[in-house]
C-alpha positions as CSV (number, residue, x, y, z in Angstrom):
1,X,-26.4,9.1,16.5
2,X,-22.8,9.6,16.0
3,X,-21.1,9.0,12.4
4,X,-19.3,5.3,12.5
5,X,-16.7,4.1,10.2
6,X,-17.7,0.5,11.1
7,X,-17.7,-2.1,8.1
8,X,-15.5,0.3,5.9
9,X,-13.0,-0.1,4.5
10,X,-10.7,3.1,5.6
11,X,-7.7,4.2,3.9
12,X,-5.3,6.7,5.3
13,X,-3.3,8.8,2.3
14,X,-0.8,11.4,2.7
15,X,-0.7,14.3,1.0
16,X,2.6,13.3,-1.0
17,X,1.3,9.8,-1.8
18,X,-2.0,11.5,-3.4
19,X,-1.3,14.7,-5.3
20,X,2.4,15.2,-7.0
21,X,4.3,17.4,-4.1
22,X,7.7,16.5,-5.5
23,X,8.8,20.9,-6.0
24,X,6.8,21.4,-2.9
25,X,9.0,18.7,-1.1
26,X,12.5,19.6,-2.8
27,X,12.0,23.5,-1.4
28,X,11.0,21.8,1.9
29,X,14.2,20.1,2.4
30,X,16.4,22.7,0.6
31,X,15.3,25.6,2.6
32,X,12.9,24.5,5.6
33,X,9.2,24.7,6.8
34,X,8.7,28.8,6.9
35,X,9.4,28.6,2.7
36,X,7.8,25.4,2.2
37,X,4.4,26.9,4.4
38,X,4.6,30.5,2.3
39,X,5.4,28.7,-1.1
40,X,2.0,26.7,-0.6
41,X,-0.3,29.7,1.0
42,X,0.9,31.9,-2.2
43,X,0.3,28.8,-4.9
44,X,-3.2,27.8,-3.2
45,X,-5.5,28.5,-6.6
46,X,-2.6,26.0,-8.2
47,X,-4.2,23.1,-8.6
48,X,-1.7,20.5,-7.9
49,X,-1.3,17.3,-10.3
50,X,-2.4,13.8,-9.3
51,X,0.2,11.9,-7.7
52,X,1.8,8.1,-7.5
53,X,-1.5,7.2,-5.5
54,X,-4.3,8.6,-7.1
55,X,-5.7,6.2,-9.6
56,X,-6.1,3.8,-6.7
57,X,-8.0,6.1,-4.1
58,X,-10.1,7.1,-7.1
59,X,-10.7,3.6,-8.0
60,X,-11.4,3.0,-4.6
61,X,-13.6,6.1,-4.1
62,X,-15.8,4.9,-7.0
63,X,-16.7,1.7,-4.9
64,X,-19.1,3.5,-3.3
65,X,-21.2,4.5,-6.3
66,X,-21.7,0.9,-6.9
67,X,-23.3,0.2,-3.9
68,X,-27.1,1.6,-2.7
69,X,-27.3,0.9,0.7
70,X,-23.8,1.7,2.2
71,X,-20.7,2.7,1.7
72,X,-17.5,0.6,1.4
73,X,-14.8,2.8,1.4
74,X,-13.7,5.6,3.4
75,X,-10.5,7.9,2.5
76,X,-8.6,10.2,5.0
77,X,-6.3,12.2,4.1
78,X,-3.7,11.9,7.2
79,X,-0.9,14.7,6.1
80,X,2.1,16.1,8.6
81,X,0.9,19.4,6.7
82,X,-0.7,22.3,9.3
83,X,-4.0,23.2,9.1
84,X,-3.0,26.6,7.1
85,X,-1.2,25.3,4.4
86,X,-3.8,22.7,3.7
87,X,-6.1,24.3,1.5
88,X,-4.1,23.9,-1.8
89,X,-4.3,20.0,-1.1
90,X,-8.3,20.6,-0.7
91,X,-8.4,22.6,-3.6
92,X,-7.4,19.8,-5.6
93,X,-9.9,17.5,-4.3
94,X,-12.5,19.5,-4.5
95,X,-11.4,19.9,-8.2
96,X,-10.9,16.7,-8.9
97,X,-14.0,15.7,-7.3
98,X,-12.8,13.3,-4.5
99,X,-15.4,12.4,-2.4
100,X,-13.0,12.9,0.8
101,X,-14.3,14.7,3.7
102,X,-12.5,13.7,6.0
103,X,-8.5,14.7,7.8
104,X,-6.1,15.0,10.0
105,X,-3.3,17.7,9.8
106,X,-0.8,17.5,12.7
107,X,1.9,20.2,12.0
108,X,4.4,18.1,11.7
109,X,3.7,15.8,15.1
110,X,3.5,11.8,14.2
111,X,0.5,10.4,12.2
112,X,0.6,7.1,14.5
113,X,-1.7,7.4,17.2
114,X,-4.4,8.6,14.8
115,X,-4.2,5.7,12.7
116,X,-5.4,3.4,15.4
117,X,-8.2,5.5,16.3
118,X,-9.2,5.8,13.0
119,X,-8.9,2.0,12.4
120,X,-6.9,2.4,9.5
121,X,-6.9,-0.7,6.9
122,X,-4.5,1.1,4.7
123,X,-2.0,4.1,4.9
124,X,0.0,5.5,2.0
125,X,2.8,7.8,2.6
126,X,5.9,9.1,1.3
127,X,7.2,9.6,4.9
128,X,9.2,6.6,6.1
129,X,8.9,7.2,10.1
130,X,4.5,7.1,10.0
131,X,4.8,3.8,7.6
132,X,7.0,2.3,10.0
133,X,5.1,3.4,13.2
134,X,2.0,1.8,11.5
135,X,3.7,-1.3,10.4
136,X,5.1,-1.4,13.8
137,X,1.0,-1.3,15.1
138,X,-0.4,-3.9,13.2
139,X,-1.4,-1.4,10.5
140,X,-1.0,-2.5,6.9
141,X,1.1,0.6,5.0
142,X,3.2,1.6,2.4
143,X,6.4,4.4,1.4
144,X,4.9,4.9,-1.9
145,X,7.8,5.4,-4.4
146,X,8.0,9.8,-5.3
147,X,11.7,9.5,-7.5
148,X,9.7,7.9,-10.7
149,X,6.9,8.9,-13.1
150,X,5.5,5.8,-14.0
151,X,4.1,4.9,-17.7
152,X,0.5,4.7,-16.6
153,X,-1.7,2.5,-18.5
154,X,-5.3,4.3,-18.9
155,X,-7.7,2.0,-17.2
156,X,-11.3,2.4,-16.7
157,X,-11.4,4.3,-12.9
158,X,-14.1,1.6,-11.9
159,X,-11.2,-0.9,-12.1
160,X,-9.1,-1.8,-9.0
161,X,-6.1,-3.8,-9.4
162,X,-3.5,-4.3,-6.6
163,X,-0.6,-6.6,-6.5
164,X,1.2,-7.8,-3.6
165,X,4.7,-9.7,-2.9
166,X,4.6,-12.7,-0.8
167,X,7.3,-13.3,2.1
168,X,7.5,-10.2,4.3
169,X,4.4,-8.4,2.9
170,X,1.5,-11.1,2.6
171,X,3.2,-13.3,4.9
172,X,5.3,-13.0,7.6
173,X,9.7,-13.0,6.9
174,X,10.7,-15.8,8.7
175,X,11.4,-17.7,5.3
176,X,13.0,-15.0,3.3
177,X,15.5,-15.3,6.4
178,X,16.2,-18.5,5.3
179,X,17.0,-17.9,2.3
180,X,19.5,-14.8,2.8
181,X,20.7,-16.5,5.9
182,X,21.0,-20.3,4.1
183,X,20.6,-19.8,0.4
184,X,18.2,-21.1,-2.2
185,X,18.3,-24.7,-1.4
186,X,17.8,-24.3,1.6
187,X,14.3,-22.7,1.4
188,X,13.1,-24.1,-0.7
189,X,14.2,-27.4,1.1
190,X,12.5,-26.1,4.2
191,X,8.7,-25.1,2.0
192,X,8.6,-28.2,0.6
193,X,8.9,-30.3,4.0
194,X,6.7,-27.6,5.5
195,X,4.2,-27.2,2.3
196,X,1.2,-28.4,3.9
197,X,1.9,-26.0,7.3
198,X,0.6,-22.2,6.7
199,X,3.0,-19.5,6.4
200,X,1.9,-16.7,9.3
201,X,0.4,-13.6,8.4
202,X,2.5,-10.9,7.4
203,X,1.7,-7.1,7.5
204,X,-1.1,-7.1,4.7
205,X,-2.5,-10.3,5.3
206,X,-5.5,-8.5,6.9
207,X,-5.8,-6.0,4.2
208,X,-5.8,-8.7,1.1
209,X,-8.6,-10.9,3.5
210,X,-10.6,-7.5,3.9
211,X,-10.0,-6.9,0.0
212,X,-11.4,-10.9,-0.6
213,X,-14.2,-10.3,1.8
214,X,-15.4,-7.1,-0.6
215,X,-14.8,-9.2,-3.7
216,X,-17.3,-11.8,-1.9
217,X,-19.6,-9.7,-1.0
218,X,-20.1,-7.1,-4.8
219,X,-20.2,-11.0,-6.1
220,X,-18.1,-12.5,-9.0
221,X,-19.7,-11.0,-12.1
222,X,-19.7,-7.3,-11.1
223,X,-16.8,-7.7,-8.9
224,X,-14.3,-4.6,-10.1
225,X,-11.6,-5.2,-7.9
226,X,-8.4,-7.9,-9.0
227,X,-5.6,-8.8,-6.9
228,X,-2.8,-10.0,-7.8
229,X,0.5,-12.1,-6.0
230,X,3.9,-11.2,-7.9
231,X,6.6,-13.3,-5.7
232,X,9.9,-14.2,-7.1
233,X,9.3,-17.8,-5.2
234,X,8.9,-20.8,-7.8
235,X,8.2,-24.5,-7.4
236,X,8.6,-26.0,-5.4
237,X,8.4,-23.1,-3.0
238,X,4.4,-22.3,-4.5
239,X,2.3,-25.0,-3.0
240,X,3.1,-23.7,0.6
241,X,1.9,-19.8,-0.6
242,X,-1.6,-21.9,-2.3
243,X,-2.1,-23.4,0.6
244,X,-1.4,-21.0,2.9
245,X,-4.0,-18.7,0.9
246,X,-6.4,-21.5,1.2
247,X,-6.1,-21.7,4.7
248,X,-7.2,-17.9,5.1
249,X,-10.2,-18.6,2.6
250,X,-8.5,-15.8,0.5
251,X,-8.4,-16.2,-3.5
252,X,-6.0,-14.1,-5.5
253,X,-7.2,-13.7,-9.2
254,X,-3.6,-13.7,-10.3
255,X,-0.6,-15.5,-9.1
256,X,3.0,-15.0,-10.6
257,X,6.0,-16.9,-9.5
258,X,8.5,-15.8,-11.3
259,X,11.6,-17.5,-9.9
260,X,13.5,-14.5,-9.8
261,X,12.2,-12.9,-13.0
262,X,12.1,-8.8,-12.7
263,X,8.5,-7.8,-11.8
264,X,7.8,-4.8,-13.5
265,X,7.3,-6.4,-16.9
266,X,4.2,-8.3,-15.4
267,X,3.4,-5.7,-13.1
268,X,2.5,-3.6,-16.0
269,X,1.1,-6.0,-17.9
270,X,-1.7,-6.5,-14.9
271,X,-2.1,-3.0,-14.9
272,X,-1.5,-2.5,-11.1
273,X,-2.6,0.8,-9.7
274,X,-0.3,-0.2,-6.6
275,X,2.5,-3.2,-5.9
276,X,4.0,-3.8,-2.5
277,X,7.1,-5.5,-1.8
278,X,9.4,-5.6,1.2
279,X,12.7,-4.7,-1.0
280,X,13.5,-1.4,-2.8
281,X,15.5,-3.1,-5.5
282,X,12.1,-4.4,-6.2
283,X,10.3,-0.9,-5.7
284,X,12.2,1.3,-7.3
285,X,12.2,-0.7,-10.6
286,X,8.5,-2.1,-10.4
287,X,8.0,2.0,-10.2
288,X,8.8,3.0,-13.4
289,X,6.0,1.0,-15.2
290,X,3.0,1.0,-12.3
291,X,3.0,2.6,-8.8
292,X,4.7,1.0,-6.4
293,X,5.6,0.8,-2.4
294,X,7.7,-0.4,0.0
295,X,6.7,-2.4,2.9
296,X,9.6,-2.1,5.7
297,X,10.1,-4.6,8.2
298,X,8.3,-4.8,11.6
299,X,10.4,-4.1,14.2
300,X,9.6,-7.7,15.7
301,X,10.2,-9.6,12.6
302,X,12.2,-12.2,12.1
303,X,14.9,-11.3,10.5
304,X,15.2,-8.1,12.0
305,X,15.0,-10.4,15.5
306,X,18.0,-12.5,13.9
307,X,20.6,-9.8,13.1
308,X,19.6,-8.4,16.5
309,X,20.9,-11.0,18.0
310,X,24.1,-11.3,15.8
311,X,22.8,-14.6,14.0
């Protein structure tokens, strides 16, 4: 009988968003692939250090020694590397002792179609073009932030914590248009007349239900994973979000609307191992205290639909 992924949870990382690659990168783009491909074949016994994603696909990872009769989680690495100048990244996981068996190594080609066959819950990447492509699909993914070092708080690895932004990540953008198109008054004029209606599903709305449907099932006392909702929406723009996650029979175990408050203050307090928000003003700060990444628009959203059309 054939291996199955069926009733995993699968997450897609790239290379970059897993192990630090930030020298390997810089030589990339300074002096193109033929140095980049020798400096890695010559620097395979190096064991590379973790990168921006690590904690949270070892958190993840360690899922499945909780669990006897199944596994829960299944990593990929999915890497534009070629299959020569691969081994250094499987050096490193082999030392670190990742339980990832599986990959794909495409020379370069797009990541995208092998996301969908893969069924991919999650991607991480620092490579803008495959997030989009898998935003684009349906597929819940992130440009992981590479420019910071951020002051990680040592957590136990059995913990999981993952905070989201609301409009344009959790749910879909159509009213963070109002607002930039209108102004503040304006939406929050528009959630309150249309509190009691649910937003729609954004991007990672499947991921945080899949997420709550995991928490459900390892039950509420040995539960190890915490999410978290980080928006800078305040009343009276919060009863539409609580309702919305009510409708979807999803519970966050944090909620903070901030009202326009930076995030990374009570990003790191929460101790997130990863944040995703829409906006790189957000990203790039919430970077420097926890890892962090940025959600792009569909190319169908809303607001991208809007300034399409010149509106």
């Amino acid at each position: 009988m054939a291996a199955t992924l069926e009733k995993k949870m699968v997450i897609g990382v790239s290379s970059r968003a897993l192990f630090d690659l930030t020298a390997e990168n810089e030589l990339f783009e300074r002096e193109g692939v033929e140095s980049y491909c020798k400096y890695q074949v010559d620097h395979e016994a190096e064991i590379l250090k973790p990168g921006p994603g690590f904690r949270l696909i070892k958190a993840l990872l360690h899922l499945n020694e909780i669990t006897e009769d199944r596994d829960l989680v299944e990593v990929i690495i999915m890497s534009r590397n070629s299959p020569d100048t691969s081994l250094r990244v499987f050096n490193a996981i082999e030392h670190y002792g990742l339980p990832i068996t599986r990959s794909v190594l495409v020379s370069g080609a797009s990541l995208a179609p092998y996301l969908a066959a893969f069924h991919t819950d999650l991607f991480l990447s620092a490579c803008e073009e495959d997030v989009q492509s898998a935003i684009d699909s349906g597929i819940a993914a992130g440009i992981i932030c590479t420019e910071q070092t951020p002051q990680v708080i040592p957590m136990p690895t059995s913990e999981i914590r993952i905070a989201f932004d609301g409009d344009a990540v959790l749910f879909t953008d159509e009213s963070e248009m109002i607002f930039k198109k209108q102004g503040l008054n304006a939406f929050e004029e528009n959630e309150r007349i249309h509190a009691r209606e649910p937003l729609a599903e954004g991007p990672f709305a499947q991921f945080l239900m899949k997420l709550s449907n995991l928490q459900k099932e390892l039950g509420p006392e040995n539960c190890p994973i915490r999410t978290a909702l980080v928006t800078s929406r305040s009343a009276p723009a919060h009863e539409r979000v609580i309702r919305t996650l009510r409708a979807w029979n999803v519970r966050v175990n944090e909620a903070f609307f901030l009202g326009g408050l930076e995030k990374k203050d009570f990003l790191k307090a929460f101790g997130a191992q990863i944040f995703f928000d829409d906006q790189s003003v957000h990203t790039q700060s919430a970077a420097t205290a926890v890892p962090a990444a940025r959600v792009p628009y569909c190319h169908g959203s809303a607001m991208n639909r809007l300034e399409a059309s010149g509106g």
